[in-house]
N, C-alpha and C positions, 0 to 999 in steps of 0.2 A: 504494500500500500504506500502511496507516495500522498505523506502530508505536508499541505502550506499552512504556515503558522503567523499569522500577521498580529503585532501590537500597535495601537495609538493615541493611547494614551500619553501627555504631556507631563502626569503624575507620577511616575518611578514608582518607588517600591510604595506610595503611599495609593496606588491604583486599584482600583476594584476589578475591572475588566482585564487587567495584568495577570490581576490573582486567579479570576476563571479563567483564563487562558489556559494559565499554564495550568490547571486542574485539570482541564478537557483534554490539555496535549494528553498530561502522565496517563489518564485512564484508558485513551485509545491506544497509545503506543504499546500500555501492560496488556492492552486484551490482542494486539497484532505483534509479534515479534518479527524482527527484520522491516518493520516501517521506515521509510523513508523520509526525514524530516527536515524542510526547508525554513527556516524561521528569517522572519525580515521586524527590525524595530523599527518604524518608519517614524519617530522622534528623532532616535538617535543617529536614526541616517536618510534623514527626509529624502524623497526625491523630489525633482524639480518638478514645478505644474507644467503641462503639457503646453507646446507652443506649437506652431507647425515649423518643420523645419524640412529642411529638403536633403539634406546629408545623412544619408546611412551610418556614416560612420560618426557623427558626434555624439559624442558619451551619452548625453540624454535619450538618445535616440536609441543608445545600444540599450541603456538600463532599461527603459522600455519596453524595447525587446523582450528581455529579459524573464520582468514581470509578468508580461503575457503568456509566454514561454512556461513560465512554471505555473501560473494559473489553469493554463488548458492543458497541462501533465498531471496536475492533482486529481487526486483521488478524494479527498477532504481537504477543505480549507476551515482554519477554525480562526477567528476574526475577531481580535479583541476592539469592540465600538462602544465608546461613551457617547454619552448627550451630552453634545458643548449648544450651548445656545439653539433648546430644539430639533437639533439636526444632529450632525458629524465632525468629527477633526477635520481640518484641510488636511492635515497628512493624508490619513484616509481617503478623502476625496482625491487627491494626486498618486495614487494608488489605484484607484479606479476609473481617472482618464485614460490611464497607461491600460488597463487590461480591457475597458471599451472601445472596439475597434474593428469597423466596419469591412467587413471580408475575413476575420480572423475568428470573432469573439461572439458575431452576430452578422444577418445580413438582412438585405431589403429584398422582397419577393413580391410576384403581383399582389398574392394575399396581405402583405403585409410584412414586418420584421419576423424574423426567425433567428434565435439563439442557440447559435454552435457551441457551447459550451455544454452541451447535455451531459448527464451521465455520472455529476458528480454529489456530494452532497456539502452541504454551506454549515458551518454553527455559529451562530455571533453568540458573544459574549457582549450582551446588552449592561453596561451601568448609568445610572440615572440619579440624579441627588433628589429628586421628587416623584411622585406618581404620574405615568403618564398612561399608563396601561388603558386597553379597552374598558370603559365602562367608566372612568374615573373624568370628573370634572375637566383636568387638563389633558385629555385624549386628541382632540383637535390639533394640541401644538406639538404630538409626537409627527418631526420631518424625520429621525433616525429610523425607527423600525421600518415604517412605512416606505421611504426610502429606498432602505436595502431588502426590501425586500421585493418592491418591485424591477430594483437594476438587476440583482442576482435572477431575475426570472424573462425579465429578459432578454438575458446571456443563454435563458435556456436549463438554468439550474430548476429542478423542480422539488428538489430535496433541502429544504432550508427551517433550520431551526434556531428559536434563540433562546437563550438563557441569560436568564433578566435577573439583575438584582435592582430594585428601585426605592427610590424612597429614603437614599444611606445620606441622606444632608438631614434630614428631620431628626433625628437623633440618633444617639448609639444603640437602644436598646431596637430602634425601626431599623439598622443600619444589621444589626446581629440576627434578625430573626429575617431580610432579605437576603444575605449571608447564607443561612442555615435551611432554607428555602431554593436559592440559588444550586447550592451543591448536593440538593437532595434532585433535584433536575439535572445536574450533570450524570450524576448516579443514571441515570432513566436515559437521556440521550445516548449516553457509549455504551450502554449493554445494548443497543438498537444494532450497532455496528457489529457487535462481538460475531 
């Protein structure tokens, strides 16, 4: 199994979406042995936002490449995404101009777009300082899930799941029982894949 491991969170070690990540990596990797695991920190090594450029070979161009490249070789991408302001990191978002790419990632059909990326399956690592979930007062101003989860589908992915912890700004005690909720859904997620 060939897995892509994405962080971007701007939080280090004080990150909630860090911490599920790397929870989802260990538990898939312990139930696959010989996985292959790609890991990219896109804080600490942002890529550039997409420009058009016309040279194959400048670095942005290649990194790009790149990204793409091991996006449509994965088997599992697991996606650490926080709520910054409703939405997404920019990193993230410069993460996903590079892997949205018209003939590569997805194409146009008389029907309509079609998403070459089939085949794989998605896990975001959702954190949130507030509630934004279905059903809840601020549900409107979730752009993150919503989001990603309409790009990852139409790349084509049909397999996408998230694991939320929300609510971790309203205090410690809402912060340890999204936590403790959070990783009883990881439990549930990777025994999906075992």
């Amino acid at each position: 199994m060939k897995l892509l491991h994405l962080d971007a969170s701007a939080l280090g070690s004080h990150s909630v979406s860090r911490g599920l990540t790397a929870a989802i990596v260990a538990q898939l990797t312990g139930n696959a042995a010989g996985t292959d695991v790609i890991y990219h920190d896109l804080v600490a090594n942002p890529l550039p936002h997409w420009t058009p450029v016309a040279d194959a070979n400048d670095p942005a161009t290649v990194l790009g490449s790149q990204m793409l490249e091991e996006f449509l070789a994965a088997d599992v991408v697991v996606v650490g995404a926080p709520m910054y302001n409703f939405s997404i990191p920019s990193q993230l978002k410069a993460w996903i101009d590079r892997i949205t790419v018209a003939g590569k990632s997805f194409h146009y059909t008389a029907n309509g777009p079609e998403g070459l990326a089939k085949g794989k399956r998605v896990i975001i690592a959702s954190s949130r300082g507030g509630v934004y979930s279905e059903g809840s007062a601020a549900a409107p101003m979730d752009f993150q899930e919503t989001y990603l989860r309409v790009l990852f589908g139409f790349l084509g992915v049909t397999d996408i799941e998230f694991v939320r912890a929300e609510g971790v700004a309203i205090s410690e005690d809402n912060k340890a029982e999204s936590l403790k909720t959070a990783h009883a859904a990881i439990g549930v997620v990777t025994r999906k894949a075992a």
